[in-house]
N, C-alpha and C positions, 0 to 999 in steps of 0.2 A: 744780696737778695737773689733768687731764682728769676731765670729772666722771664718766666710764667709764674706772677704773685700769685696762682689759685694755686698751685701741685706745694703739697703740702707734709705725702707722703706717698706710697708707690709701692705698689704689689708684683708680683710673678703671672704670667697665663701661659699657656694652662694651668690652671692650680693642679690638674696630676694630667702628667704628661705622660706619653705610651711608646717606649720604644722596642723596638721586634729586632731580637738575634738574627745573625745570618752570619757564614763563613768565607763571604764575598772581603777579601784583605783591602778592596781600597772603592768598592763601587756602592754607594748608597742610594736611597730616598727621601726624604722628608717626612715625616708621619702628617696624615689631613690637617688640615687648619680650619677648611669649610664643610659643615655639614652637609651629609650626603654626596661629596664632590671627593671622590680618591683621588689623592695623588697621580698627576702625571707622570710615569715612568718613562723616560725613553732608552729603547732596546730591552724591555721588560725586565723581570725580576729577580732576575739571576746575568753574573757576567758571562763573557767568552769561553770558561771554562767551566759554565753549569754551577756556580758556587752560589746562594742565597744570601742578594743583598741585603744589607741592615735596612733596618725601619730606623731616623732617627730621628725624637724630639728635639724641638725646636722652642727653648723660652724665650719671653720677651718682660719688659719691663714697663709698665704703664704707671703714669704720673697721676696720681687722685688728690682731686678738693680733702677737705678737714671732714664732710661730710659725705664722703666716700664715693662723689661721681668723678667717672672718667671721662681725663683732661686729654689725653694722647699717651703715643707710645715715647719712651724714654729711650733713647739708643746711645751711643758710644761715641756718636760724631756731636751730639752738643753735649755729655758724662762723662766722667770716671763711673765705670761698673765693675764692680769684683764680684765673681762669682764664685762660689762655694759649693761643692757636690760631695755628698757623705751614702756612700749607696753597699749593698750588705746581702749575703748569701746567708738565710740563718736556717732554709728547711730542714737540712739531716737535724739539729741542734734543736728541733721540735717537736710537736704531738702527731701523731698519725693524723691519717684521715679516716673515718669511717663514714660520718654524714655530717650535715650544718647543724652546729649546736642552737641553735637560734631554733630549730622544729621544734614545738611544743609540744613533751610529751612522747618524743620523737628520738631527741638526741639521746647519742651515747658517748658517754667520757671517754675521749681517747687514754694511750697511753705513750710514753716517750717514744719517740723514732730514737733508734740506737740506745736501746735501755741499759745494755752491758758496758756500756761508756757513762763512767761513773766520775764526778765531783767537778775538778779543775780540765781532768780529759777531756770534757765535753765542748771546751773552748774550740780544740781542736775541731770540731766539728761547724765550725762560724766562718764565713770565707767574706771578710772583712779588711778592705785594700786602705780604710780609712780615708780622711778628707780632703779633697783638690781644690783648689782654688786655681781661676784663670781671669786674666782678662785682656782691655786692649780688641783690638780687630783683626779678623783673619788669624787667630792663635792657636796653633796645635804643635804638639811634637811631644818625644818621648815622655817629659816631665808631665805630661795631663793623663797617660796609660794609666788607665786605675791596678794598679797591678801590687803586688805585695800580700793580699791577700792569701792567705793557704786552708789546703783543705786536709786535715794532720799536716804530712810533711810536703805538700805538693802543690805551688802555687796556682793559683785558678783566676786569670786575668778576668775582671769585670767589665773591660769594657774602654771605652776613652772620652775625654771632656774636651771640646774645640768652641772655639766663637765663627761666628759668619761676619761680614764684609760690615755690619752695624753693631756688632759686637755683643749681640744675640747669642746664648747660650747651646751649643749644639752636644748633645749625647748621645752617644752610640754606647751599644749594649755588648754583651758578649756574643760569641763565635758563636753556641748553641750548642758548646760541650759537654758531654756531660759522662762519666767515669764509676767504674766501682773501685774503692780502695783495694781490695783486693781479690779482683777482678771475676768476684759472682758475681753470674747472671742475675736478671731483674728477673723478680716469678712475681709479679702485681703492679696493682696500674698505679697506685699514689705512695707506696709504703715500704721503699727497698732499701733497707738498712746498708753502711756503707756504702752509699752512691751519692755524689753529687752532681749537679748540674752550673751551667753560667748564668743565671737568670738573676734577677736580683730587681733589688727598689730602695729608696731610701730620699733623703730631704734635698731642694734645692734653694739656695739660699742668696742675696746679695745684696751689697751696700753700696751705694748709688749715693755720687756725688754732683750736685748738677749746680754750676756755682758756688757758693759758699753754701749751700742748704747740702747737708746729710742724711740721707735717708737707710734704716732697715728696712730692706721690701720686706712686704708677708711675703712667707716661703711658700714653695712649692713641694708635689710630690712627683718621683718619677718611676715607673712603673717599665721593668724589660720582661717581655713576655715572647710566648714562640712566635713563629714564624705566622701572617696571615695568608692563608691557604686559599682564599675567598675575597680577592682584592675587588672594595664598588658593590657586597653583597653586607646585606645586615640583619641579621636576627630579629624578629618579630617582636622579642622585647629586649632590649639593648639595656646598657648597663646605663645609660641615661636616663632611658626609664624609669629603671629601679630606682635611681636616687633621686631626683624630680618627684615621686610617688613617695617618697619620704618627707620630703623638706615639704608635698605639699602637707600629710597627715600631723608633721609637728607642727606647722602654720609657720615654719620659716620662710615660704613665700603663700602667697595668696594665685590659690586657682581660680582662672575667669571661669566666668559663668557657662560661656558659652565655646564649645570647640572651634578650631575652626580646620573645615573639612578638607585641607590640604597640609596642612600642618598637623592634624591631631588625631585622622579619622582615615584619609588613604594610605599614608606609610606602614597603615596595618596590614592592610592589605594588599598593598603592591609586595612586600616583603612578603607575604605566603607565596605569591607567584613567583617573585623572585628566586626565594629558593629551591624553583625545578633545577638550576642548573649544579647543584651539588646533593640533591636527591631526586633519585627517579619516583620517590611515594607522590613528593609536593608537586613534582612535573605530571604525573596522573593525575590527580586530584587540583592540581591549580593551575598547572602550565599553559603554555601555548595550545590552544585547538581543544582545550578544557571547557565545557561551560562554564568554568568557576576562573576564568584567566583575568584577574581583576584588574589587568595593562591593557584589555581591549579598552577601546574608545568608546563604543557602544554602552557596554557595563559602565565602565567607569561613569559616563555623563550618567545615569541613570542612581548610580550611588552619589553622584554630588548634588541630586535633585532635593532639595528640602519640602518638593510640596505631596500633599496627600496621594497625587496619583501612583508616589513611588515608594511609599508607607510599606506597604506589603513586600516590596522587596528589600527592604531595611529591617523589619521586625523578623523576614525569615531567617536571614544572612545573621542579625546579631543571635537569632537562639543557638547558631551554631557554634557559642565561643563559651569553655569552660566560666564560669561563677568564681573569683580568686575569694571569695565570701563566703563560699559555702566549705562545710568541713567532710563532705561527702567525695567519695571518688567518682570521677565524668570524664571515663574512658573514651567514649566516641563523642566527646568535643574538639573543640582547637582552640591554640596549636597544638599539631600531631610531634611536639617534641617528648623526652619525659622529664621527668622534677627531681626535686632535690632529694625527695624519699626513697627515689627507685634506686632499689638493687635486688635482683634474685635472692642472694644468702642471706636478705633479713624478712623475706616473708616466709616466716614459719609460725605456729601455731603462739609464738609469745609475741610475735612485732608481727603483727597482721598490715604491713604497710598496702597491701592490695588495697585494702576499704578507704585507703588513707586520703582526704585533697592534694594532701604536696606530691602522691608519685606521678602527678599529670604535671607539665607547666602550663600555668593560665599566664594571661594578661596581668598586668597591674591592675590595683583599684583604681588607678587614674584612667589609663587606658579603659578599663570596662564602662567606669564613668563618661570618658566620652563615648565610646561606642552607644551605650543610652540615651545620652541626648543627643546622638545622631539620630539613632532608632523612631523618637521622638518628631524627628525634622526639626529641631532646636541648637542650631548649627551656621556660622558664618561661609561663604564660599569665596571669599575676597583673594585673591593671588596671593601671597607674602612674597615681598621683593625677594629677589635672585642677584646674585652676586659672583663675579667670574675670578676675583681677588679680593685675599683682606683687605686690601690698601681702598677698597673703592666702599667699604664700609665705614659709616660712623665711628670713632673708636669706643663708641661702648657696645655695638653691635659686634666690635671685633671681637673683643673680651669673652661674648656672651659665645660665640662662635666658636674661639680656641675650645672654651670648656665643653660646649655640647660636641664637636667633631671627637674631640679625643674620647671620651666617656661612649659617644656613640659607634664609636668602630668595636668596644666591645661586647661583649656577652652578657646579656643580664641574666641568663638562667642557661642548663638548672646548673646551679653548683652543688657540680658533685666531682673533685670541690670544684670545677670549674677551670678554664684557661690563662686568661689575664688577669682576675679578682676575683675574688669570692662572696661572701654570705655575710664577711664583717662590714662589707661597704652599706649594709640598708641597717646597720646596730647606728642608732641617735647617738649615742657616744662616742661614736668615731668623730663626729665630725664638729667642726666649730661654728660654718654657717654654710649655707647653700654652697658647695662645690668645695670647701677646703676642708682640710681635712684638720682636726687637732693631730700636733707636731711637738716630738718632744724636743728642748731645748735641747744646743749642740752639745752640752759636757755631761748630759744622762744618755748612758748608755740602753735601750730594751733588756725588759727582760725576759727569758728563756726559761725556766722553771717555777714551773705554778704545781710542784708534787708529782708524783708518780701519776696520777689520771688529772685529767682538765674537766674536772666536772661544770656543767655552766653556769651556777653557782658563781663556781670562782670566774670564771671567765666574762660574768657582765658584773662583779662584783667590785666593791671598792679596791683600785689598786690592781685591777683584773688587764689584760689585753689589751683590751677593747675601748680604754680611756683615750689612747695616743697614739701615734706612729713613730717608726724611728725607721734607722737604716735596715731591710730587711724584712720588716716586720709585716707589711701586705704580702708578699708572694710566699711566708712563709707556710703558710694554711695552704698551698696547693700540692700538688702530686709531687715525686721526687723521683726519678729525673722525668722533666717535662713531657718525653719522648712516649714512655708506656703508659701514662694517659690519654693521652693522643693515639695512640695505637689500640687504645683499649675498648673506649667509648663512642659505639657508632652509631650504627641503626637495624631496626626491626629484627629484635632479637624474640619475639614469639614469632615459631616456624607456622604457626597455623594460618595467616594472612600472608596473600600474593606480594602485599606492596613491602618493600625496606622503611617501616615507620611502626614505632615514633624513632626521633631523629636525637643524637644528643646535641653537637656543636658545627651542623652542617658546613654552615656561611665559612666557619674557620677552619673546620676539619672537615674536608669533602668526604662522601658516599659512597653517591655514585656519579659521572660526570661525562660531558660530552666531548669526545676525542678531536685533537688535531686531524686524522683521518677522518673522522664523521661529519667534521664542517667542513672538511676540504671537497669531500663528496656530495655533500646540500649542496653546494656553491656551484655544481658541477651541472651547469645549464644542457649538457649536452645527454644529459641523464632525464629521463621521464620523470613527472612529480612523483609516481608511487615510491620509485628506488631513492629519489631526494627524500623525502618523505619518512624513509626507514632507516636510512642515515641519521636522520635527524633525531629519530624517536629511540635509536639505540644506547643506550647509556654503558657506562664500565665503572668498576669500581677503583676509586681512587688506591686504594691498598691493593690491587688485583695482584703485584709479583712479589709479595710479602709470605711468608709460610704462612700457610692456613693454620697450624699448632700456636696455639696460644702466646708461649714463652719462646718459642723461636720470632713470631712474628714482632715482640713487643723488644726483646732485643737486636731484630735489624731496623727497626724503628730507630734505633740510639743511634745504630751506625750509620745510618743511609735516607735521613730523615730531609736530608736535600737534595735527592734524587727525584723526590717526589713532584709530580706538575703541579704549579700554581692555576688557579681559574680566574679571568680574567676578563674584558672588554672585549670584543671584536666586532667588527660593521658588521648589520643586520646581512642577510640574505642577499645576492644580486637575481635580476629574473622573477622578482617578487609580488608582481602583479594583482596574481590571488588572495593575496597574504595569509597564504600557509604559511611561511617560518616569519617570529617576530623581529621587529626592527633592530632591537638589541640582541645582544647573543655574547653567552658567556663559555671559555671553550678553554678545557686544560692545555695548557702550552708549557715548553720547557721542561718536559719531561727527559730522564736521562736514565729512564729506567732502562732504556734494551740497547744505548750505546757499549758498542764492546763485542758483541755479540760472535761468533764464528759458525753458529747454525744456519747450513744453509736451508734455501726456502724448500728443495725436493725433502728433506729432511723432515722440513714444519708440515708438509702437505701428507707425508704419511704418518706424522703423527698424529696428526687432524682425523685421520680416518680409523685409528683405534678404539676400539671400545674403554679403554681402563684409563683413566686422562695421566694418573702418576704412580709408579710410571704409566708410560704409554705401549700395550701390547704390540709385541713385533719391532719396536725401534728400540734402538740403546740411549735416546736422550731421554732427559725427565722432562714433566710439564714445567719448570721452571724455566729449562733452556727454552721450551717454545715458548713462553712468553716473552723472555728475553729477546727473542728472534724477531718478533711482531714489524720492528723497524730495521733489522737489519738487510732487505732488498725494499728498496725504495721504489719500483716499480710495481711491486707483488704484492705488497703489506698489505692491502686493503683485505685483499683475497683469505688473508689470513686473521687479521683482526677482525674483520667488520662480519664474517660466517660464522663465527663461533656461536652456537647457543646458548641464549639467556641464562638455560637451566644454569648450568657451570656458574655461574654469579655463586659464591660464598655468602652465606651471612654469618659475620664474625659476630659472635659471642662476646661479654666481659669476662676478664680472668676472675678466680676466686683469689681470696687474701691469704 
């Protein structure tokens, strides 16, 4: 007998686990475990040599009554645990993207990515390393490299399988490589034939012996996705959102009545303000020294007020937030992001997506719904316990935590198609019950050809997609290679409005963002508040030494995509007295953009003073090398980065298909 008679049977958590590429060969992280609490990093996000550590998931094994509550975690030091990892490259081997088929009315049938690769070739197109099994404690080494995979003739390592010191399942993903077979450039953000990437997902599996009692856990899903750009920032509506607003509308779980306003009702709104620090639209509009900065102390006790006298500042605040209900377009709502409908090349006089609800992203219906009975003062304001470790949680509090932290570090909109997941995650038949996902058995393989187009028809249809998962088979609905999405989808792409909004994937793809020089000069007590002050308020664009040109910039994106600075934590303000700058402060660091560099700074100073920025009139360097220069005299730089004019800001465009 089990020397605990209730555990009876025994599941995986996360049920879909998230881990993030990076080209860091031996320095990692942990993906969160607690919501709203990022991972501690120590020496930040990248090693000694600027490489981009992995993100890696972390499974655990919990022991469940006959009646499905949770007993405890199951570990390795009272088990035998075998684990089993089946994980799968299938994007080239799929359907373009154009928009989410799920838009009613809306969609349009893709057709094959790599159409001229016909029959059995297409195999070729699948980077499929097949299945690992590990276990034991402390277990890594060559035999766990998911590797064997090929992309035609060209192996493409996914990644590697290890356990931790409880013999807990640890995955890391791949490097964040990604290739053209024969070596075209990428000209589009989701759809470049011949190209693949490392990214991949596919099932986690194990058989758990704990005494004589054998158990199949429920499986898990795990999910490699790019790099988080936005470490500690979260989107307005997360991808927990999304499916929570599902499982409530199928009645897989039961919605209370009543919100409660720290839990259901401020993460709305702290997250608007949050994201000033990787858009400078939401830093006007919501940031620090905003009247709309919903982190002041002031506002906020005034929004957790449930009585009549604060009525009116509830009912103004909620008409400012698009209607997910209504089928009209609500361009000056929020959030200022855009939707799943927007894209310039399909508003024309036959897809009139302008008029359309989805080219805005709204709230969930759950979300709206509490924002309403906030509106209302029909709202609890009770604390929800706080927690500094799993361990100091109940384990089913733990359980509940793995799944919302993972699900909540991603994106719940818009998917177009999106970063980490997409548009199949809110289809009912994805899934088998709140948080897990239906999972095809180990000896069916996915399939890959549903015909020359994907109409959605076939694709919610019996036998369609969207029944099951397999190895593969989530990330293969997004962009290909990962890099010219991400390079592609920014913000404030109508030139007619001063601000950079609407925004696509801010929190993970930065904007605009505030410099290692710019807080090093706040900080700088021995400066008057106005010059602290313009420091502070000066933002840069995340992509600023990328080519402006479309297809140049989307392919140094492939190659140099961890050069890029991560945005991050850092102590609020010293000398803070007035509380002009906020307590927290989020500040690009690790940037590796201008190491290298041999411009000198008399150099940058006359090119600074040219009229024509590229080249620059009168000097023989281009504006690339001044940019690159920015940090190459560490005395000087400020003088150089921090005087440049706003105008110069780019607003980059998305490419056409």
């Amino acid at each position: 007998m089990s020397q605990d008679p209730t555990i009876s049977k025994c599941a995986i958590y996360p049920a879909i686990g998230i881990a993030r590429v990076g080209n860091a060969p031996d320095d990692f992280y942990l993906a969160p475990e607690i919501p709203g609490k990022p991972t501690e990093v120590e020496n930040g996000y990248k090693d000694n040599e600027g490489r981009v550590k992995k993100q890696v998931a972390r499974f655990r094994i919990y022991g469940l009554t006959e009646n499905g509550e949770i007993v405890k975690e199951i570990t390795a030091e009272e088990a035998k645990i075998e684990w089993r990892v089946h994980v799968a490259n299938r994007k080239a081997a799929w359907y373009e993207f154009i928009n989410a088929l799920d838009l009613e009315g809306l969609a349009i049938p893709p057709q094959l990515r790599n159409k001229a690769i016909k029959h059995e070739e297409r195999k070729k197109l699948i980077i499929d390393p097949g299945s690992r099994s590990i276990s034991g404690q402390n277990s890594q080494g060559q035999e766990y490299h998911l590797t064997g995979g090929k992309f035609f003739d060209k192996e493409v390592p996914l990644g590697e399988i290890r356990t931790d010191e409880k013999g807990r399942l640890l995955f890391f993903g791949g490097k964040g490589d990604s290739a053209s077979k024969d070596e075209t450039p990428a000209t589009t953000f989701a759809n470049n034939d011949g190209w693949h990437d490392d990214t991949s997902d596919g099932s986690v599996r194990a058989t758990v012996t704990l005494n004589d009692l054998t158990m199949e856990a429920e499986p898990a899903m795990v999910v490699v996705a790019p790099p988080n750009y936005g470490q500690g920032l979260y989107s307005v509506v997360t991808l927990y959102d999304v499916v929570v607003d599902l499982f409530y509308r199928q009645q897989w779980l039961e919605k209370p009545t009543q919100p409660n306003f720290w839990e259901h009702i401020y993460p709305i709104f702290e997250r608007l303000t949050q994201i000033q620090w990787v858009n400078e639209g939401f830093f006007f509009l919501f940031g620090h020294n905003s009247p709309s900065d919903f982190t002041n102390s002031e506002l906020r006790d005034k929004l957790a007020d449930p009585s009549e006298a604060s009525k009116p500042d509830r009912q103004y605040l909620f008409e400012w937030f698009r209607n997910p209900n209504l089928d009209t377009h609500q361009p000056v709502k929020i959030p200022p992001f855009y939707g799943d409908a927007f894209d310039e090349y399909l508003n024309d006089s036959k897809n009139d997506f302008k008029s359309d609800s989805k080219v805005d992203l709204a709230v969930t219906s759950t979300q709206y719904y509490w924002l309403k009975q906030w509106k209302e003062g029909n709202f609890s304001t009770e604390q929800p316990a706080t927690y500094q470790s799993l361990e100091e949680m109940p384990p089913k509090l733990q359980t509940e935590a793995l799944n919302k932290a993972a699900l909540e570090e991603c994106l719940g909109g818009p998917f177009h198609p999106g970063i980490e997941l997409t548009w199949t995650m809110r289809v009912a038949s994805m899934w088998q019950k709140p948080f897990r996902l239906n999972i095809l058995p180990e000896w069916k393989k996915p399939k890959d050809d549903f015909g020359s187009y994907l109409a959605p028809k076939i694709a919610f249809g019996s036998g369609g997609p969207l029944e099951a998962s397999g190895p593969g088979t989530l990330t293969r609905w997004l962009g290909v290679p990962w890099q010219t999405d991400e390079a592609s989808c920014l913000s404030g792409y109508d030139l007619s409005t001063y601000l950079p909004l609407p925004s696509f994937w801010a929190v993970r793809v930065p904007n605009q963002v505030l410099t290692e020089n710019s807080y090093a000069r706040l900080q700088d007590s021995q400066l008057n508040i106005a010059q602290r002050l313009k420091h502070f308020d000066y933002r840069k664009d995340w992509l600023r030494i990328f080519d402006l040109d479309y297809k140049k910039r989307i392919n140094k994106m492939v190659k140099e995509w961890h050069e890029l600075g991560i945005v991050a934590e850092f102590k609020g303000a010293e000398n803070n007295q007035e509380g002009f700058f906020p307590n927290r402060i989020w500040v690009e660091r690790e940037s590796s953009l201008f190491v290298g560099s041999d411009t000198s700074f008399e150099q940058v100073r006359r090119a600074e003073k040219a009229s024509d920025p590229s080249p620059f009139v009168g000097s023989d360097i281009t504006f690339e090398q001044v940019r690159r220069a920015e940090k190459a005299e560490e005395g000087d730089r400020e003088l150089v980065s921090e005087e440049r004019p706003r105008r110069e800001r780019p607003v980059f465009g998305r490419g056409e298909l």
